[in-house]
Backbone bond lengths (Angstrom), bond angles and torsions (degrees), N, CA, C in turn:
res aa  C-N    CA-C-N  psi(-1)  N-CA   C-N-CA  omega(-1)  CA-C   N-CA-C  phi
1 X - - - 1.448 - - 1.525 108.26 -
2 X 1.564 110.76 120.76 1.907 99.60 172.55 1.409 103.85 -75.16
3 X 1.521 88.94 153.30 1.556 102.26 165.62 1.719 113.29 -83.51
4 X 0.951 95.90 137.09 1.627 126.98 166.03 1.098 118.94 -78.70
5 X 1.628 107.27 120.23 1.564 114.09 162.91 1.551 115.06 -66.23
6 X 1.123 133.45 160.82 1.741 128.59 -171.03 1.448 90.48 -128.86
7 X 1.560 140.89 126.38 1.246 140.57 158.12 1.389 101.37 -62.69
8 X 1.995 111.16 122.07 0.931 113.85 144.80 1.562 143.60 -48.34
9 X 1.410 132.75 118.11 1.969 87.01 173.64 1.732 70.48 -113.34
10 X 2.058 77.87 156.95 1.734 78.31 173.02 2.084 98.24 -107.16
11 X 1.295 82.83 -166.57 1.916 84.44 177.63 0.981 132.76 -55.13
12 X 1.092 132.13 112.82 1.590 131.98 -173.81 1.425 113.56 -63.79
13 X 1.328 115.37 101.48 1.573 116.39 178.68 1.701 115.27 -64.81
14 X 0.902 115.82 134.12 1.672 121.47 -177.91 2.047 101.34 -103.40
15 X 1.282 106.72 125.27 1.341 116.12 -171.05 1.339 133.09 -100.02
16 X 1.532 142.86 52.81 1.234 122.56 -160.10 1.155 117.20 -49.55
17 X 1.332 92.02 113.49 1.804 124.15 -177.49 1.846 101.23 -60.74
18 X 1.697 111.74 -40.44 1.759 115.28 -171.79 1.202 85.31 -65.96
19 X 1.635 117.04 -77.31 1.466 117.51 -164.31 1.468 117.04 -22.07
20 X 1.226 111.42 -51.72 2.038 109.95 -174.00 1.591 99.46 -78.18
21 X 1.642 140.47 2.59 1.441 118.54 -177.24 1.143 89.43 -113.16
22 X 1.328 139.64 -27.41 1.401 130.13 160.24 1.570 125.87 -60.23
23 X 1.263 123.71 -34.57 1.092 130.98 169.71 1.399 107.52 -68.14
24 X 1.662 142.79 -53.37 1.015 141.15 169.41 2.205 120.91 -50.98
25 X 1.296 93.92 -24.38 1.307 104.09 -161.95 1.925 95.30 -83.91
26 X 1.571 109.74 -37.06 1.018 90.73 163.23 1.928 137.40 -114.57
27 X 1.265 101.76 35.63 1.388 120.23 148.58 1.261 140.95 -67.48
28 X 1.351 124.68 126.98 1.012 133.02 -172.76 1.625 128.34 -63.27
29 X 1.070 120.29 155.12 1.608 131.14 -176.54 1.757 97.14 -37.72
30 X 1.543 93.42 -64.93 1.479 123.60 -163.86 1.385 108.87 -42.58
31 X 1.260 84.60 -74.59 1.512 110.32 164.88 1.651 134.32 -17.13
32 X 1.532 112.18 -61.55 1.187 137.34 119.70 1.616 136.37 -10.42
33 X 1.029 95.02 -58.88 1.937 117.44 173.69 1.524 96.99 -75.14
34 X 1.149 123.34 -71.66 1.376 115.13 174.63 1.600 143.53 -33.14
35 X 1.886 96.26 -38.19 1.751 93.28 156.34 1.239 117.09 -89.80
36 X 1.284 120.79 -8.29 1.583 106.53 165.58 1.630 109.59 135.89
37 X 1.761 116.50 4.15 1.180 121.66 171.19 1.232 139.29 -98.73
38 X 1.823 128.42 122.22 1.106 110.36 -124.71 2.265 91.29 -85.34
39 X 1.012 98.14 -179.68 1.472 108.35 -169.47 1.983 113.62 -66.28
40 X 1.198 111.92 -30.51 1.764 129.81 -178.75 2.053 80.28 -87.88
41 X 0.981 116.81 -58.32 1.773 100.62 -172.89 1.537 117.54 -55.16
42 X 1.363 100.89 -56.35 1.866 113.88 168.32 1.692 103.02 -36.45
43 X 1.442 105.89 -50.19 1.497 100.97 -164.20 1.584 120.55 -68.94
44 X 1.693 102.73 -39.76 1.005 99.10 173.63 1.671 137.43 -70.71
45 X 1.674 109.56 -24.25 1.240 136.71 164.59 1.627 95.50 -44.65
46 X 1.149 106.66 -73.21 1.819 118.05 -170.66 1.634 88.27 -47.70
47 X 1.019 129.74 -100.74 1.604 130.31 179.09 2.039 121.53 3.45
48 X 1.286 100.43 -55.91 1.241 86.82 -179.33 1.723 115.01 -104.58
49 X 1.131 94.87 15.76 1.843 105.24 176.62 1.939 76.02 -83.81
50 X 1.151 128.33 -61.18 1.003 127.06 -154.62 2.178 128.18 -70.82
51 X 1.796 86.80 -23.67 1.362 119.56 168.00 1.754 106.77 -66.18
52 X 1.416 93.14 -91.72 1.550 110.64 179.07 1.205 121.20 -70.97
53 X 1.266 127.55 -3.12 1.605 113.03 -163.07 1.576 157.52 40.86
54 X 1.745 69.95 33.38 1.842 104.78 -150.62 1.805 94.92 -129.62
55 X 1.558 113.78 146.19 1.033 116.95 168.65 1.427 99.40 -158.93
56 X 1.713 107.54 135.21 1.741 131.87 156.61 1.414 115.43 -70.26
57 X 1.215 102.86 99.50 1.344 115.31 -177.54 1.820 116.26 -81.80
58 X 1.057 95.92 0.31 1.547 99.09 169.49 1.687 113.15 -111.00
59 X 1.189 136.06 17.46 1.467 125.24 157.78 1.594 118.17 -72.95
60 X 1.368 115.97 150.83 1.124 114.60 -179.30 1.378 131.01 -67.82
61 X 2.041 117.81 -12.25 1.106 101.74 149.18 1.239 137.59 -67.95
62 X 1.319 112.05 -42.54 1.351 135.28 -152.74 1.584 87.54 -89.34
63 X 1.280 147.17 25.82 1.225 150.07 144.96 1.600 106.44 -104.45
64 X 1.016 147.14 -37.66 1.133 153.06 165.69 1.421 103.95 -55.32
65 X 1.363 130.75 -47.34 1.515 140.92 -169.06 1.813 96.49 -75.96
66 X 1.248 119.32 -23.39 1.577 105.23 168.65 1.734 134.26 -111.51
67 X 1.000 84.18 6.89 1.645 108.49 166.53 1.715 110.74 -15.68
């Protein structure tokens, strides 16, 4: 009989999506600049959190911004 690999799944983390647009919404420029996002990206991030009320939590800024 071969052995079988078994797919792990591991825990499905559950994300408050508000928690990270509130936290981003009130962060600073600096702040921002400091993990590595440039100031026109920060702005625009802030902009449509604030437009749509919607945020992609998988871009590479906006992963850097929740560190």
């Amino acid at each position: 009989m071969d052995e079988q690999s078994f797919d792990v799944m591991k825990a499905q983390e559950f994300v408050n999506k508000q928690k990270i647009m509130t936290t981003i919404l009130q962060m600073s420029q600096s702040e921002a600049e400091a993990l590595g996002v440039s100031r026109s990206r920060f702005q625009g991030i802030k902009e449509r959190i604030r437009e749509n009320g919607d945020l992609n939590l998988n871009t590479p800024p906006v992963r850097r911004l929740t560190i």
